[in-house]
C-alpha positions as CSV (number, residue, x, y, z in Angstrom):
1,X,-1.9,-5.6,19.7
2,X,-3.0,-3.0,16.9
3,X,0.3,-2.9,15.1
4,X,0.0,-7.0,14.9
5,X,-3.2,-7.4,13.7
6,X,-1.9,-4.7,11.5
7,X,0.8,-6.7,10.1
8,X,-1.3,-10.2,10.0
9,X,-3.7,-8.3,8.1
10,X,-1.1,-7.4,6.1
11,X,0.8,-10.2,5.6
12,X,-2.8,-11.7,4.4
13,X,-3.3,-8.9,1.4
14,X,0.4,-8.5,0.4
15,X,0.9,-5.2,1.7
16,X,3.9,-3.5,3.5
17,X,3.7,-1.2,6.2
18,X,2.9,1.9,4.3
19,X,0.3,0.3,2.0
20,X,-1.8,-0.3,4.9
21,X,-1.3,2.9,6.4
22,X,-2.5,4.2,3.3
23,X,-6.0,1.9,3.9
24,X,-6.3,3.1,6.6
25,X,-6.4,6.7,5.9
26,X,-9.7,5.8,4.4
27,X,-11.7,6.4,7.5
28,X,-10.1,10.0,8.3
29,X,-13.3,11.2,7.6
30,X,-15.1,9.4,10.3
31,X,-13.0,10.7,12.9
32,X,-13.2,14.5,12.1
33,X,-15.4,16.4,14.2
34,X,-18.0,16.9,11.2
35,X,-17.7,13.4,10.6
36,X,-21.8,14.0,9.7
37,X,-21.3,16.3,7.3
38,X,-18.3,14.3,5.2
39,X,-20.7,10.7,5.7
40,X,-24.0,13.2,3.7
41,X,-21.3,14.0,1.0
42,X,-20.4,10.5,0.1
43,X,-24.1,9.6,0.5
44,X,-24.9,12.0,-2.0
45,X,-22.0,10.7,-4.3
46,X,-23.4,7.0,-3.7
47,X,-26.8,8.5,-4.9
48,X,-25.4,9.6,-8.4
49,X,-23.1,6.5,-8.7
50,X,-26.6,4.5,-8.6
51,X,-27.2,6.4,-11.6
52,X,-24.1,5.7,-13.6
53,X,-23.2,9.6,-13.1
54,X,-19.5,8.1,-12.4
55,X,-17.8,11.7,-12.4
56,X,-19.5,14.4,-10.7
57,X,-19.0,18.3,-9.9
58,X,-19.9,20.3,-6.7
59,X,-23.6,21.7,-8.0
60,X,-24.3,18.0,-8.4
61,X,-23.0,16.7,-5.2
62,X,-25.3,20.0,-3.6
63,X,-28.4,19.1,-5.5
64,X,-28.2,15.0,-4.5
65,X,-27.8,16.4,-1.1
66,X,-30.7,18.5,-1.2
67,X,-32.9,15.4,-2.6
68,X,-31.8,13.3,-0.2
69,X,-32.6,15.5,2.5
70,X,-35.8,15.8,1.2
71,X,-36.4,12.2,0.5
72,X,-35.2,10.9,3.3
73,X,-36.0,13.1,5.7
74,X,-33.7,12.1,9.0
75,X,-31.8,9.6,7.5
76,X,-28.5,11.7,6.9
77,X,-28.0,12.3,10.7
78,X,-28.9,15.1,13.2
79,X,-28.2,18.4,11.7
80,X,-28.9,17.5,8.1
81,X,-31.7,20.2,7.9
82,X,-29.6,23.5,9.8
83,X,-26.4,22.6,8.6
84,X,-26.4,22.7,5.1
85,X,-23.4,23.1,3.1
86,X,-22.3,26.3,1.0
87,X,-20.5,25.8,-2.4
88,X,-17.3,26.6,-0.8
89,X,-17.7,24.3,2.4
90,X,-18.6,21.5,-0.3
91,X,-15.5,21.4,-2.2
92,X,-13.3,21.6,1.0
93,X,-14.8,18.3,2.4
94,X,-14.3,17.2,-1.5
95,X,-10.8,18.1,-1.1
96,X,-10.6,16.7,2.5
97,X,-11.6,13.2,1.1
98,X,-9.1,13.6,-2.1
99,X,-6.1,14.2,0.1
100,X,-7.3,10.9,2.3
101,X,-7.6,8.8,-1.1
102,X,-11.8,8.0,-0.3
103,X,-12.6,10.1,-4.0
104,X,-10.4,10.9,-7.0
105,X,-9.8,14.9,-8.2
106,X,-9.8,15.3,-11.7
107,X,-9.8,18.7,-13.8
108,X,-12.2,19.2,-16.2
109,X,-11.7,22.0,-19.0
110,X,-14.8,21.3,-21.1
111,X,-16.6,22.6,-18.2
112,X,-15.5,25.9,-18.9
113,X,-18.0,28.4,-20.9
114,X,-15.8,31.7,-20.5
115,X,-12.1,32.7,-19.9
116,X,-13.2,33.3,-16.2
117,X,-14.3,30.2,-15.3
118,X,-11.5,28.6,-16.8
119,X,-9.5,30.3,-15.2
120,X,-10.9,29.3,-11.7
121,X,-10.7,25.6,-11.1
122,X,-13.0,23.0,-12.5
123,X,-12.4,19.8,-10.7
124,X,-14.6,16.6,-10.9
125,X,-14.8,14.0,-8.4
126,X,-15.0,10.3,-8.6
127,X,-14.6,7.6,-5.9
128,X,-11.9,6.0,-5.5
129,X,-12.1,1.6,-5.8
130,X,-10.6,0.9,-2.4
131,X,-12.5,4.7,-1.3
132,X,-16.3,3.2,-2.2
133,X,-15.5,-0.1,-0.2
134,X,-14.3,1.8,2.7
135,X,-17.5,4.2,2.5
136,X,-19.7,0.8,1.9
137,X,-17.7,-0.6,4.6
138,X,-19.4,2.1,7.4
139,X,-22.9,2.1,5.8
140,X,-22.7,-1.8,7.1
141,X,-21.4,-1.0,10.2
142,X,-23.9,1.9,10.9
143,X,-26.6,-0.6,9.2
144,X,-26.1,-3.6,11.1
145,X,-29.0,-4.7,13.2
146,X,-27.9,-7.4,16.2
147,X,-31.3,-9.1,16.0
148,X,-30.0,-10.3,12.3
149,X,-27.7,-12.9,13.7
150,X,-28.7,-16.1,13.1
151,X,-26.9,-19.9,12.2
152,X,-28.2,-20.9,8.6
153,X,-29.0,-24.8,9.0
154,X,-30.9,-25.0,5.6
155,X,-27.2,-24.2,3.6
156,X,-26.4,-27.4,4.0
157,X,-28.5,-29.4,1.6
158,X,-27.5,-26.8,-1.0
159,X,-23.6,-27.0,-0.5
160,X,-24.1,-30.9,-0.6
161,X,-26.2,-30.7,-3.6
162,X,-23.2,-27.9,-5.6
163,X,-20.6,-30.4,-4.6
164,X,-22.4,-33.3,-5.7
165,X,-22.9,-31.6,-8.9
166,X,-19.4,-29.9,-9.3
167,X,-17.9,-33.5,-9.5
168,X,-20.3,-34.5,-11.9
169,X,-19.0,-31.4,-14.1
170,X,-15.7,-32.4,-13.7
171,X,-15.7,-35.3,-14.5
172,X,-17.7,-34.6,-18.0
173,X,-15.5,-31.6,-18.6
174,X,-17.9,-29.2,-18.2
175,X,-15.7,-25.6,-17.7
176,X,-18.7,-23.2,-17.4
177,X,-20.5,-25.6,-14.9
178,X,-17.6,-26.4,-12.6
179,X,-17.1,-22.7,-12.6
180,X,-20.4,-21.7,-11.5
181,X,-20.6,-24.7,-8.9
182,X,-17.6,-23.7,-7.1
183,X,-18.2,-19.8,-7.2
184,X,-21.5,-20.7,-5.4
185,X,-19.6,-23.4,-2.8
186,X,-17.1,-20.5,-2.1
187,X,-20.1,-17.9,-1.6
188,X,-21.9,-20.4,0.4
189,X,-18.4,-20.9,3.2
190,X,-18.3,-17.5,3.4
191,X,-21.5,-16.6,4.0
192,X,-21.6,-19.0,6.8
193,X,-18.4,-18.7,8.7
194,X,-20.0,-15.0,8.4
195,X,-23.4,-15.9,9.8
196,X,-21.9,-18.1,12.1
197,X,-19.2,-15.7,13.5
198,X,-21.5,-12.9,13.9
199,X,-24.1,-15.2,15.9
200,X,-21.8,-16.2,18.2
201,X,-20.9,-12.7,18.9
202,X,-24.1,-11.8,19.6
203,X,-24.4,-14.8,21.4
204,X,-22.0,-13.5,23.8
205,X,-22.7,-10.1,24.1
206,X,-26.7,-10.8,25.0
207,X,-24.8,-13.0,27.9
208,X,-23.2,-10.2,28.9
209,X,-25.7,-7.6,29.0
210,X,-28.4,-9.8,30.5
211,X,-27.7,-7.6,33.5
212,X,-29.9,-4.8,31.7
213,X,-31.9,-6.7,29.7
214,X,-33.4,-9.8,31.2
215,X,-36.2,-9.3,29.8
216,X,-35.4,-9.5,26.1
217,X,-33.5,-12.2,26.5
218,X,-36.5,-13.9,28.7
219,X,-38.5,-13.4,25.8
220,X,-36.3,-15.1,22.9
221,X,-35.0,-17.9,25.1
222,X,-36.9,-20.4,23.7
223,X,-36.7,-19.2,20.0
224,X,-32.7,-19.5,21.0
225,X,-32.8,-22.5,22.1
226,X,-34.5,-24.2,19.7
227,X,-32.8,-22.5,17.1
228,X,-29.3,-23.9,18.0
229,X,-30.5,-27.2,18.7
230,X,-32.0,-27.4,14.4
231,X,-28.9,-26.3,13.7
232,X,-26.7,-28.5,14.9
233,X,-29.0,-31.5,14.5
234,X,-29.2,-30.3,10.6
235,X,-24.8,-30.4,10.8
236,X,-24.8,-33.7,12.8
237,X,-27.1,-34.9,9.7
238,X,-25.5,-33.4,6.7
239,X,-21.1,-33.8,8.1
240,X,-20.7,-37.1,6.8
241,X,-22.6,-36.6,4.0
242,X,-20.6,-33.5,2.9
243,X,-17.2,-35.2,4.2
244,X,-18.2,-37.9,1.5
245,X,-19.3,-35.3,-1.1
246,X,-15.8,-33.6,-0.9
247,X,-14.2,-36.8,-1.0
248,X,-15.5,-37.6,-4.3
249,X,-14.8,-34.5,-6.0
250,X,-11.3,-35.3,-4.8
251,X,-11.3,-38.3,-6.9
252,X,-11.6,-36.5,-9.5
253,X,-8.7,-34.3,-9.9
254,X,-8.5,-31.6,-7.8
255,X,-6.0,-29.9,-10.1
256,X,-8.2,-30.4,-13.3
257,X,-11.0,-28.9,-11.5
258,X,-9.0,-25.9,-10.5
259,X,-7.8,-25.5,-13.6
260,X,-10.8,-25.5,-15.6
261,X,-12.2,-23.3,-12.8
262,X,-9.1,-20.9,-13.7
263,X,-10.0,-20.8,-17.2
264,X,-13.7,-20.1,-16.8
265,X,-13.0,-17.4,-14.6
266,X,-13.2,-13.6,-16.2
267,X,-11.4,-11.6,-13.9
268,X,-9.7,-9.4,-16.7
269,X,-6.8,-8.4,-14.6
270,X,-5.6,-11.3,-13.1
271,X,-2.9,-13.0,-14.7
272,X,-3.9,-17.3,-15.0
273,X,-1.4,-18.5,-12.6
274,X,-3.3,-15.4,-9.9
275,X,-6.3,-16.9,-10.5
276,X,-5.1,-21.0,-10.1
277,X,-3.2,-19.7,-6.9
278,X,-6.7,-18.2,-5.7
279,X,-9.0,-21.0,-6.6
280,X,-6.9,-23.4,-4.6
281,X,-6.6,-21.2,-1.3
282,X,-11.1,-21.1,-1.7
283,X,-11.0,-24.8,-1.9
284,X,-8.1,-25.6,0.6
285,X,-10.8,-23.1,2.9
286,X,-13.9,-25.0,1.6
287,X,-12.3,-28.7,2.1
288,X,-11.1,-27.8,5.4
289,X,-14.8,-27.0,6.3
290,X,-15.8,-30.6,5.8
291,X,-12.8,-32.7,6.5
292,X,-12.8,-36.0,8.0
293,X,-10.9,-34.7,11.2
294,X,-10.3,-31.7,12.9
295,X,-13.3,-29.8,10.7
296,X,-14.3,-26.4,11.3
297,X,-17.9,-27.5,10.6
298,X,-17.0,-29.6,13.6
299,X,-15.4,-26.8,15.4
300,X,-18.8,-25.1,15.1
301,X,-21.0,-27.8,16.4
302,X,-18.9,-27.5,19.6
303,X,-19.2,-24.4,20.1
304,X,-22.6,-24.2,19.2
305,X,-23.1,-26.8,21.7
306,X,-21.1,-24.8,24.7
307,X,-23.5,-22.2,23.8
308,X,-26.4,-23.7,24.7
309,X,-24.8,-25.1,27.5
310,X,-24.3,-20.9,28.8
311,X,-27.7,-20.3,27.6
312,X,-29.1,-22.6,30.3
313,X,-26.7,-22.4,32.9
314,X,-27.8,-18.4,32.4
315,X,-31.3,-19.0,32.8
316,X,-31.6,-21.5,35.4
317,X,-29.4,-18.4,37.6
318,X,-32.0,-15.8,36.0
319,X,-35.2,-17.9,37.3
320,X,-33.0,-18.5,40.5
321,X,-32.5,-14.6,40.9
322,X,-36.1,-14.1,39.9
323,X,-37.9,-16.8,42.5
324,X,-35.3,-15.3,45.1
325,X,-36.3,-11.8,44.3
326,X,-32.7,-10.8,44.6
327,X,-30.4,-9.9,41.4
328,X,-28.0,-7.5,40.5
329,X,-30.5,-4.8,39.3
330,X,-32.0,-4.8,43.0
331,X,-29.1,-4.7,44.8
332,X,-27.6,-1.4,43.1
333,X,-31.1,-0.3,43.6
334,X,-31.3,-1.0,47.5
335,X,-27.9,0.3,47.8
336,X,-29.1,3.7,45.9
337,X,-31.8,3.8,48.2
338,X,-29.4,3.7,51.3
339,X,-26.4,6.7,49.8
340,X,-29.6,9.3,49.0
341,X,-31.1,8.8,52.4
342,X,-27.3,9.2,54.3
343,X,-27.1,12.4,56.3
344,X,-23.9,14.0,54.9
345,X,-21.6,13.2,52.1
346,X,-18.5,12.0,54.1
347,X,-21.1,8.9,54.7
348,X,-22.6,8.7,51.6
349,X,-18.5,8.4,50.4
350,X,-18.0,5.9,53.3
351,X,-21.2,3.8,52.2
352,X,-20.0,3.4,48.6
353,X,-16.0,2.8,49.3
354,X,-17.4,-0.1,51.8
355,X,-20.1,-1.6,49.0
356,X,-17.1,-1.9,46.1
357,X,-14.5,-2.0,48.1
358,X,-12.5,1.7,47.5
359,X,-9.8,2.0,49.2
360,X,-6.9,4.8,48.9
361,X,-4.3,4.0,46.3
362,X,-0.7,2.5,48.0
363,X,1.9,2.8,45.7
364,X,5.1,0.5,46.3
365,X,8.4,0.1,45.3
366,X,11.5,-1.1,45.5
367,X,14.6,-1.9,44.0
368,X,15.9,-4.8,41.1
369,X,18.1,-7.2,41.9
370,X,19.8,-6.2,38.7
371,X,19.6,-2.4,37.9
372,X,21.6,-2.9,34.8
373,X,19.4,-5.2,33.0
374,X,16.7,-2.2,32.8
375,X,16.8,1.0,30.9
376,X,16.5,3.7,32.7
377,X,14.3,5.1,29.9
378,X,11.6,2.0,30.6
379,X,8.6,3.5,32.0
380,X,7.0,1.8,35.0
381,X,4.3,0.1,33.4
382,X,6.9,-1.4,30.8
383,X,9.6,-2.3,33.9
384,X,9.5,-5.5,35.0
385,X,8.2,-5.8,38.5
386,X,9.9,-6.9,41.8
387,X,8.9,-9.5,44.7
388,X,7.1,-7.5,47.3
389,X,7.1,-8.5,51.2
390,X,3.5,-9.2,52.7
391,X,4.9,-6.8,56.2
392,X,5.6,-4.0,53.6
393,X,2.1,-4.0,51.6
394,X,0.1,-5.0,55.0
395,X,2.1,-2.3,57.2
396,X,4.2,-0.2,55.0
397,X,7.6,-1.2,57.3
398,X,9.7,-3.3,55.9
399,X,10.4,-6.7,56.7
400,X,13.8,-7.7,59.4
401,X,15.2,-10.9,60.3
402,X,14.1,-10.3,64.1
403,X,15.7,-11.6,67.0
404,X,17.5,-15.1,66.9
405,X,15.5,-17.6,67.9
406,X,16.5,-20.9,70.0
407,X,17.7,-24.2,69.0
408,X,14.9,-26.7,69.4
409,X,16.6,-30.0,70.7
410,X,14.3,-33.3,70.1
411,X,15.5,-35.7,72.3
412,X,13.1,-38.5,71.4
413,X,13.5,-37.9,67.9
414,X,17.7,-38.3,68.1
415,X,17.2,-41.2,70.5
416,X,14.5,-42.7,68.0
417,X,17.8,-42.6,65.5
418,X,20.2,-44.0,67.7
419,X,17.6,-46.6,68.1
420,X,17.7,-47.5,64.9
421,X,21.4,-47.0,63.7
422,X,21.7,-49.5,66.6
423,X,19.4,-52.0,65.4
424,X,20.9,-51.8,61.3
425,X,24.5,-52.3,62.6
426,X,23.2,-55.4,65.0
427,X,22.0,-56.7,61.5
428,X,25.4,-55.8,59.5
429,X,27.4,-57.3,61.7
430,X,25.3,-60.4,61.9
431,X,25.2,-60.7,57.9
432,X,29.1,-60.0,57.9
433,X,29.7,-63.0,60.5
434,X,27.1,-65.4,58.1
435,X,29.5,-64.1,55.1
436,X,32.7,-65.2,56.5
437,X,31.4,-68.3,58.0
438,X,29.5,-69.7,54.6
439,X,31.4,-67.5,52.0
440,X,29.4,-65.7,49.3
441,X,29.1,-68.5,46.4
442,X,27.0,-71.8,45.8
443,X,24.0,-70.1,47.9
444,X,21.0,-67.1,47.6
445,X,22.4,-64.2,49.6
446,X,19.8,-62.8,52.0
447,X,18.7,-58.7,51.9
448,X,21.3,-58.1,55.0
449,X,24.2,-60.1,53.2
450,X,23.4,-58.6,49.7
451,X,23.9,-54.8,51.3
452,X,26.9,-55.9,53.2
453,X,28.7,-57.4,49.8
454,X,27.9,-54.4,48.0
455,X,28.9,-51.9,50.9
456,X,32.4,-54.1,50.8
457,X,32.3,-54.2,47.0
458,X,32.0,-50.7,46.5
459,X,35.1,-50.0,48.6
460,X,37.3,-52.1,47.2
461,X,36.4,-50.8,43.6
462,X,37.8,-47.9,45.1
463,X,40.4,-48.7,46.2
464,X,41.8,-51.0,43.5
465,X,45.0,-50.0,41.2
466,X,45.8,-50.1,37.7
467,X,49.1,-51.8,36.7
468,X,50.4,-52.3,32.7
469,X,47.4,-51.6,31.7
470,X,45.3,-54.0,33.9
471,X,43.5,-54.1,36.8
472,X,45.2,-55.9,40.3
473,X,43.5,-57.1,43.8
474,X,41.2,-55.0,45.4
475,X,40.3,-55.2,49.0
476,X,37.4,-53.5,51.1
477,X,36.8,-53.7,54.7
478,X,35.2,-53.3,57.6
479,X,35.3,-53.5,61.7
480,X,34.4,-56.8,60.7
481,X,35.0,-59.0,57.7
482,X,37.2,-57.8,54.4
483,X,36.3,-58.7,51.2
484,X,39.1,-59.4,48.2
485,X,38.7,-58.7,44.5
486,X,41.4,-61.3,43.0
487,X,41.7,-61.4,39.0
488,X,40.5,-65.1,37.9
489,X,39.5,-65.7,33.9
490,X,36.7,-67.7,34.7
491,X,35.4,-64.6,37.2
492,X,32.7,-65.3,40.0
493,X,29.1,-64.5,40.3
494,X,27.0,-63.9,43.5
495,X,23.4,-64.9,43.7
496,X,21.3,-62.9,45.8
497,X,17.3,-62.3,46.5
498,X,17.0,-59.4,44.0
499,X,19.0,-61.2,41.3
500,X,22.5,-62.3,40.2
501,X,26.1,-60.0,40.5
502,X,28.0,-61.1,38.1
503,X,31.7,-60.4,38.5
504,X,33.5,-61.0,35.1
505,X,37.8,-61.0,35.6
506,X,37.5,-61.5,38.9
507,X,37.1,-63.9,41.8
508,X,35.1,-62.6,45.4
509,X,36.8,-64.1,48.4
510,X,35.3,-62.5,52.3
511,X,37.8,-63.3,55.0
């Protein structure tokens, strides 16, 4: 699963396999052991950046430290006060996040005053562009609060205001303004498939945890509630609106406005036809927010709706659990109550292996039908598995075919048959006599006499021969009657209750 969402992640950014193993040497540093002490260097780096010192040495890298530690007391992480960093342990981490690709190394000989000190190395350090997002990329993940999650219903008005706007732009010819309307349309989708995916994440992870925290979630219930329900009655307002709104900038050339957007666009190292090719993947995203059918705006109110759907099946079993007085929380606690007060371990053990069901681990196995189809260097997780008998995981003994058992004999089931037979040859042979006596032609053929002609057909299909080229008589009988297939150009056809035979080339005769 990693190496795929490797490659999709890929495949979105143009990169090969070693490019992104390259990105994601980034975070080495936060999986060192000191991963503290390499997060308070780049803190300190972040500090002169604010300050446009772009390129910096070790003695400024210590002295931000030693500011920040003193303005901030707490804020770099336990250990920031005892574990402060010599010149030389400095430049090693410096090194340390060179060699990952986080901050550049450059030399600097202007630095040095004497022979000596040229002599020793005088690097300078500077972050690295995909470095800085990666270090900005933890400082949001170590700053992210889950009480910030939240569905932004009052967006709505503004995008449908922007697109209302953009194709008033367009259609004057206004390059700067069609540029800033869709930069703002483009920041406003992402912001809230952002707002809305991280809500819904939160969403489901207070539903999960409600175990341990009834409470809070007792508390904002409400707030949630009617929080959801603005939002999507705030979407359910604004969809056709905005499905309408896109519409129209439609009519007015998509391609001019993508164009002039192109050209208004000051991105100094993308090439023009970069920059067309990325202004129509943000509005291919941004129409297919708002589209007529299949929307993701519409995908949202869904699952905005299922949502509050779990929020109230969740607390009508929370008030439930509450009124009832029993829960999960006061179960584990009775069941603590009754392993400290057991007289020895072996029935503390037993107590627990009954409550969640422990039992010792039986391993199985057997052999596959076809050994050759598996490598024998498959491990057993990766093999595929084999059917198991229920008498081998029940008992451990493996199943036999036991001891031959008697032939059941039914004797009022077989006479019941003979019964019947009886009766169906009774009406055969009945229909066969009515056939030979009245013939088959100028007259409806009853059920009986249909299944008789066809029984007789059928046989002398069979048996008929093929001379020069064409076909001769044909004759099928039975104990009673015989039917004959004799070629005729005007041919026969046979009427019955379930519709008409017809029998082109030749004529039906029953003797």
């Amino acid at each position: 699963m990693e190496a795929r969402g490797a490659l999709d992640a890929g495949g979105r950014a143009g990169l090969d396999g070693s490019a992104i193993g390259d990105r994601f040497r980034l975070f080495n540093f936060t999986r060192r052991d000191d991963h503290l002490a390499y997060l308070r260097v780049l803190r300190a780096m972040d500090r002169l950046r604010s300050v446009h010192q772009v390129r910096v040495h070790t003695e400024q890298v210590a002295a931000a430290l030693n500011e920040l530690v003193i303005a901030h007391e707490g804020v770099l992480g336990e250990g920031a006060e005892g574990d402060r960093l010599d010149e030389r342990g400095l430049r090693d981490k410096l090194d340390a996040l060179a060699e990952d690709g986080v901050v550049h190394r450059l030399e600097d000989a202007s630095r040095a005053g004497s022979l000596a000190r040229y002599r020793n190395r005088q690097s300078v350090y500077q972050f690295s562009e995909l470095g800085y997002r990666a270090y900005t990329a933890v400082e949001q993940v170590l700053a992210a609060r889950v009480r910030d999650a939240n569905l932004s219903r009052l967006v709505f008005s503004d995008v449908l205001d922007d697109l209302r706007a953009l194709a008033v732009a367009n259609r004057a010819g206004d390059r700067d303004q069609v540029y800033r309307r869709i930069s703002r349309l483009d920041a406003a989708m992402e912001d809230m498939a952002r707002r809305s995916a991280q809500f819904h994440v939160t969403l489901g992870e207070i539903i999960r945890s409600t175990d341990t925290s009834t409470e809070m979630f007792l508390t904002y219930k409400n707030a949630l509630l009617t929080h959801m329900s603005d939002f999507m009655t705030e979407l359910d307002r604004y969809l056709p609106r905005l499905a309408e709104a896109v519409q129209g900038v439609e009519e007015t050339g998509v391609y001019t406005l993508l164009s002039r957007a192109a050209d208004a666009d000051e991105r100094l190292f993308l090439h023009t036809s970069e920059k067309m090719e990325d202004w129509q993947r943000r509005w291919a995203a941004l129409r297919e927010w708002f589209s007529p059918q299949d929307s993701k705006a519409s995908d949202l109110r869904e699952a905005t709706r299922t949502a509050v759907s779990a929020v109230i099946a969740l607390l009508r079993q929370i008030t439930e659990a509450q009124r009832g007085g029993v829960n999960r929380s006061t179960q584990l606690r009775h069941l603590a109550e009754w392993v400290f007060h057991t007289p020895d371990d072996e029935s503390a053990h037993a107590l627990m292996s009954a409550a969640f069901n422990l039992r010792s681990a039986r391993h199985l196995g057997g052999a596959h039908d076809d050994d050759e189809q598996i490598s024998t260097r498959a491990t057993w997780w990766d093999a595929p598995g084999i059917e198991l008998s229920i008498s081998l995981f029940r008992t451990g003994r493996a199943p036999t075919p036991g001891l031959p058992q008697p032939v059941k004999v039914n004797r009022g089931i077989r006479a019941e048959l003979r019964r019947s037979q009886f009766e169906q040859r009774a009406v055969d042979k009945q229909a066969a006599a009515s056939l030979s006596r009245r013939g088959p032609h100028d007259r409806v053929l009853t059920e009986p006499e249909t299944r008789v002609v066809l029984k007789l057909l059928t046989r002398a299909l069979e048996a008929r021969t093929v001379v020069a080229g064409r076909l001769t008589h044909g004759a099928g009988a039975d104990d009673t009657v015989e039917l004959r297939l004799i070629p005729s150009e005007a041919g026969s056809t046979v009427r019955t209750e379930a519709g008409t035979l017809h029998l082109p080339g030749f004529h039906l005769e029953i003797h």
